[in-house]
Backbone as JSON Lines, residues from 0, in Angstrom:
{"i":0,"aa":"X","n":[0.85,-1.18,0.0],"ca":[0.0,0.0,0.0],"c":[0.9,1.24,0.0]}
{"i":1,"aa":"X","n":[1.06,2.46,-0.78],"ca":[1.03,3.29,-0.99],"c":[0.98,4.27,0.47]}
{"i":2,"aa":"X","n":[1.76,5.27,0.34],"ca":[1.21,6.21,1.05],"c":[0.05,6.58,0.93]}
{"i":3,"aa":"X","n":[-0.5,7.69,-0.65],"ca":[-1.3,8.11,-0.71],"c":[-2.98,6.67,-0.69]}
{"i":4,"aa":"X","n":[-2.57,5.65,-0.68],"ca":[-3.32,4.98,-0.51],"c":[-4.03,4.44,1.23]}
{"i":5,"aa":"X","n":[-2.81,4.54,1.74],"ca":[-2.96,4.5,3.04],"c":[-3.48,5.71,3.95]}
{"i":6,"aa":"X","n":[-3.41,7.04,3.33],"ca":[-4.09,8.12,3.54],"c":[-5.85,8.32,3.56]}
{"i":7,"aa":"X","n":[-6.14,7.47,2.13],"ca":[-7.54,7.23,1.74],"c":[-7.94,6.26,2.73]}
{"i":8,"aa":"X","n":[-7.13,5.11,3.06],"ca":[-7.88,4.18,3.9],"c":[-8.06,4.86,5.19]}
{"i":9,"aa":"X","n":[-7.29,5.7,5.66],"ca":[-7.38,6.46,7.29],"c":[-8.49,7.15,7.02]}
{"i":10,"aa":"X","n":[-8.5,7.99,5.83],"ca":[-9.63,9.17,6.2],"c":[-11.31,8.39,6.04]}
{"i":11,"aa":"X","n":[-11.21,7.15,5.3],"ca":[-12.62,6.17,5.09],"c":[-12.4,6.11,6.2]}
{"i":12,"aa":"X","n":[-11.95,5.1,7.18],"ca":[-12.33,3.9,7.66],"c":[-12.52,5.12,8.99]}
{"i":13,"aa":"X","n":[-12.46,6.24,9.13],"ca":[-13.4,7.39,10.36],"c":[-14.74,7.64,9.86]}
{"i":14,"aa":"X","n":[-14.81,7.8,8.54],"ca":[-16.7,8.36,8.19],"c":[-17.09,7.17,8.05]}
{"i":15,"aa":"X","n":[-16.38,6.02,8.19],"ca":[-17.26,4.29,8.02],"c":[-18.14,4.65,9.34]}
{"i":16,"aa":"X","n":[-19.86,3.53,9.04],"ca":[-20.32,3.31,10.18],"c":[-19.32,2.52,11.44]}
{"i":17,"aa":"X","n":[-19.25,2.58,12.68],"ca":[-18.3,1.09,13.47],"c":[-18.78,0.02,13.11]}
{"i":18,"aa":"X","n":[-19.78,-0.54,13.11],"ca":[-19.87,-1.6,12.65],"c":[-20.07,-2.2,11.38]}
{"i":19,"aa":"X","n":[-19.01,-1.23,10.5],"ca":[-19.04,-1.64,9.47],"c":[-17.72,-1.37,8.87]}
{"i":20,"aa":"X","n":[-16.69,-0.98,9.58],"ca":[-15.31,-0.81,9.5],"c":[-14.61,-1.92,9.39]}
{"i":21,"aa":"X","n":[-14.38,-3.3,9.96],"ca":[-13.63,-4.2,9.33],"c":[-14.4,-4.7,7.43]}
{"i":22,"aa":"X","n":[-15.29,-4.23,7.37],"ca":[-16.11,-4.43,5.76],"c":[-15.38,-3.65,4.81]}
{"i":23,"aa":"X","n":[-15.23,-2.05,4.9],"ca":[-14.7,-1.18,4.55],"c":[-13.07,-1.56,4.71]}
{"i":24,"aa":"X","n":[-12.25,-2.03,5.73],"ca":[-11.0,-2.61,5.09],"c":[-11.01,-3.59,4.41]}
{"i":25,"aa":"X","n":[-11.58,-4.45,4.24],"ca":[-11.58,-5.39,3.25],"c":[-11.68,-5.22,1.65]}
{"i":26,"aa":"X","n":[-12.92,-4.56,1.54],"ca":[-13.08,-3.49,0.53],"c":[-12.11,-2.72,-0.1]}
{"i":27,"aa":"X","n":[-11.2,-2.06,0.57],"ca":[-10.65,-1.29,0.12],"c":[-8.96,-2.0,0.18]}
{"i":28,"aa":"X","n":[-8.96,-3.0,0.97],"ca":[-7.24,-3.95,0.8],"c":[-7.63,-4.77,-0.78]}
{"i":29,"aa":"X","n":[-9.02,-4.63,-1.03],"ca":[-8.93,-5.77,-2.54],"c":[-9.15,-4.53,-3.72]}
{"i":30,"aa":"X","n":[-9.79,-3.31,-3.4],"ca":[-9.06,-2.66,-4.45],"c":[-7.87,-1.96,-4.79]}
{"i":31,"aa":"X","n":[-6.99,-2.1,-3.4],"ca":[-5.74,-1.37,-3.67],"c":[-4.63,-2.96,-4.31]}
{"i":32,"aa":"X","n":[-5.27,-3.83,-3.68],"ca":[-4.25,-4.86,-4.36],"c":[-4.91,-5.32,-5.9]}
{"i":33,"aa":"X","n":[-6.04,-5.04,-6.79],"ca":[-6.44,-4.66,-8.06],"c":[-5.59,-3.46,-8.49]}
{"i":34,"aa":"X","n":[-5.42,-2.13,-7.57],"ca":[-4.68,-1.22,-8.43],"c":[-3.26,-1.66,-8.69]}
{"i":35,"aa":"X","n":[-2.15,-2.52,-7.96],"ca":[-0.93,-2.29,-7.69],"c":[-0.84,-3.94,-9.22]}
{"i":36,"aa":"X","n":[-2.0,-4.61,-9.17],"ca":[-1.62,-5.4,-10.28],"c":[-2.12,-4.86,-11.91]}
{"i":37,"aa":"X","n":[-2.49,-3.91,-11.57],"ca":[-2.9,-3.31,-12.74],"c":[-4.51,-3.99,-13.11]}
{"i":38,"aa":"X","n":[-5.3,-4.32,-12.27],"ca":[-6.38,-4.75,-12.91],"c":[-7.57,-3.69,-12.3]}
{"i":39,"aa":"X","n":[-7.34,-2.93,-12.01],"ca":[-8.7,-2.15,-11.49],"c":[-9.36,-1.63,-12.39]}
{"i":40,"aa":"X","n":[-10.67,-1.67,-12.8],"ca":[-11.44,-1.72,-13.98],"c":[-11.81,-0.11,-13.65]}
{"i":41,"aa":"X","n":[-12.5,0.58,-14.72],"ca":[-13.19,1.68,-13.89],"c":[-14.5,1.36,-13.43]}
{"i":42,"aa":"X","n":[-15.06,0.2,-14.38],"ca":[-16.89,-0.56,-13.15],"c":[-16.06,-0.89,-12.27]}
{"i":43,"aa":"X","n":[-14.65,-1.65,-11.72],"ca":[-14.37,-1.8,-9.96],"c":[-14.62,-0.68,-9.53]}
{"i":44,"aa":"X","n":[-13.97,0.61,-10.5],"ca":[-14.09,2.17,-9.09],"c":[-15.72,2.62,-8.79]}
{"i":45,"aa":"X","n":[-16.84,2.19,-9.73],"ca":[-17.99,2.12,-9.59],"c":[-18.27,1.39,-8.6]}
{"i":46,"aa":"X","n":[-18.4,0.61,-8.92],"ca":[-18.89,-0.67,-7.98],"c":[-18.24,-0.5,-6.83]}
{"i":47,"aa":"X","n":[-17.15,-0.65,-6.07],"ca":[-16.5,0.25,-4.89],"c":[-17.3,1.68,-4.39]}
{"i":48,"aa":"X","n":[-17.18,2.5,-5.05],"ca":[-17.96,3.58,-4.5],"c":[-19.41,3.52,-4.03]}
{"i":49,"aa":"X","n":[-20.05,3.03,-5.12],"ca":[-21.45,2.8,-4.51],"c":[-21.38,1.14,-3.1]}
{"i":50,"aa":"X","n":[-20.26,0.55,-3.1],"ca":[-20.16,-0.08,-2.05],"c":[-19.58,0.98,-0.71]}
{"i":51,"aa":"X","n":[-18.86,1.29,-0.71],"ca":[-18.17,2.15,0.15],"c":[-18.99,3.35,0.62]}
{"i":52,"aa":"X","n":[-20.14,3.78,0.1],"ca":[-21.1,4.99,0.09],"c":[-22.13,4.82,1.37]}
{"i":53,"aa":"X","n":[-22.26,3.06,0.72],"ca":[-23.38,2.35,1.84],"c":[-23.1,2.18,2.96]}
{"i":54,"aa":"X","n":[-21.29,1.93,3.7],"ca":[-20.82,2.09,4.93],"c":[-21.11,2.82,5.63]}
{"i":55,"aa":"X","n":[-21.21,4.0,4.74],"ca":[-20.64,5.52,5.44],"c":[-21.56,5.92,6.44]}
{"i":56,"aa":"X","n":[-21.24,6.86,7.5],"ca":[-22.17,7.41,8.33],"c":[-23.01,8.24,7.75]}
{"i":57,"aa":"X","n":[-24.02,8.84,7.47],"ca":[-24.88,9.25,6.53],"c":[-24.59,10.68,6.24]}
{"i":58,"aa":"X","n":[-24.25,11.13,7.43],"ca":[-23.31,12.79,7.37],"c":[-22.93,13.02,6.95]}
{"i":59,"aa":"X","n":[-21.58,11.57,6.31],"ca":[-20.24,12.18,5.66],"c":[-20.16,11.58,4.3]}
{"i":60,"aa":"X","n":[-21.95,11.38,3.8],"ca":[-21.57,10.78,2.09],"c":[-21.2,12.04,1.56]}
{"i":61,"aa":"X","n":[-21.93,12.79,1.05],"ca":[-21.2,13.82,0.3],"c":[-20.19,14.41,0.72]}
{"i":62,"aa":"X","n":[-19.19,14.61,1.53],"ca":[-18.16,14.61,1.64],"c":[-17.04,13.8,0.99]}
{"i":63,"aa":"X","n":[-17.63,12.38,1.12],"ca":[-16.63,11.14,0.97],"c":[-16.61,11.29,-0.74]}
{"i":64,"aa":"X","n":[-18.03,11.48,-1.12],"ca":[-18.22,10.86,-2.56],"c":[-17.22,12.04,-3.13]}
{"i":65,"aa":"X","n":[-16.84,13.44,-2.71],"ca":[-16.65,14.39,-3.31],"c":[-14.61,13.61,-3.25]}
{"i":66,"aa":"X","n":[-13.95,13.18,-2.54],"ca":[-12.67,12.87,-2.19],"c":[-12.89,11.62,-3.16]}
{"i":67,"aa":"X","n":[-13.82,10.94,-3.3],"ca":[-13.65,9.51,-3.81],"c":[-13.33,9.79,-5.26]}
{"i":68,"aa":"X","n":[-13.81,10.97,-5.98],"ca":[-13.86,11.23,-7.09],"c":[-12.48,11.75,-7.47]}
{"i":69,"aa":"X","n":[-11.97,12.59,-6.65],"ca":[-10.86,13.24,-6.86],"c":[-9.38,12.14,-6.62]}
{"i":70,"aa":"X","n":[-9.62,10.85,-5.82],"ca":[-8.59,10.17,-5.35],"c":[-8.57,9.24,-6.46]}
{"i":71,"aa":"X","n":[-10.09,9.02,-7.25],"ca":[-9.99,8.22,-8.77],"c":[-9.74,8.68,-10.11]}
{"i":72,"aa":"X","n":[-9.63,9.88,-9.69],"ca":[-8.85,10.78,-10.86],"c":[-7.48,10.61,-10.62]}
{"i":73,"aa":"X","n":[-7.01,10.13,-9.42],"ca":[-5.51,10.61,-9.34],"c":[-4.8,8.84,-9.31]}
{"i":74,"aa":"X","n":[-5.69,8.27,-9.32],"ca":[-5.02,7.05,-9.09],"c":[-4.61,6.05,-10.11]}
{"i":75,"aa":"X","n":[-4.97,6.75,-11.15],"ca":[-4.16,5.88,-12.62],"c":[-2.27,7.09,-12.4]}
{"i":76,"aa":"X","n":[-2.3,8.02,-12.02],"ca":[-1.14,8.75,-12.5],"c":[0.19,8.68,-11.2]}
């Protein structure tokens, strides 16, 4: 894992619901090990987000969705 990857997992896994935080690492250890083999599709970054959306504490979706967008722009470069 990446720094900047390990950054994304800190700032999720606080707006995750608690009982839904070991889900959300799992989630997110199988798409960072899809990015590092080169297979992360852009339906995975779909499909992830609208998974990862459903964790969230309800406060901090639009927040999250707004970082999720910007961290999948940055994560092919």
């Amino acid at each position: 894992m990446n720094e900047g990857q390990e950054r994304f997992l800190g700032y999720i896994l606080e707006r995750v619901q608690e009982d839904k935080v070991e889900e959300a690492k799992a989630l997110l250890a199988d798409n960072f090990k899809k990015q590092a083999e080169g297979t992360f599709t852009p339906e995975d970054v779909k499909q992830s987000a609208v998974k990862i959306i459903a964790l969230l504490k309800p406060e901090k979706v639009a927040e999250v969705q707004a970082v999720m967008m910007q961290f999948a722009q940055n994560a092919g470069h």
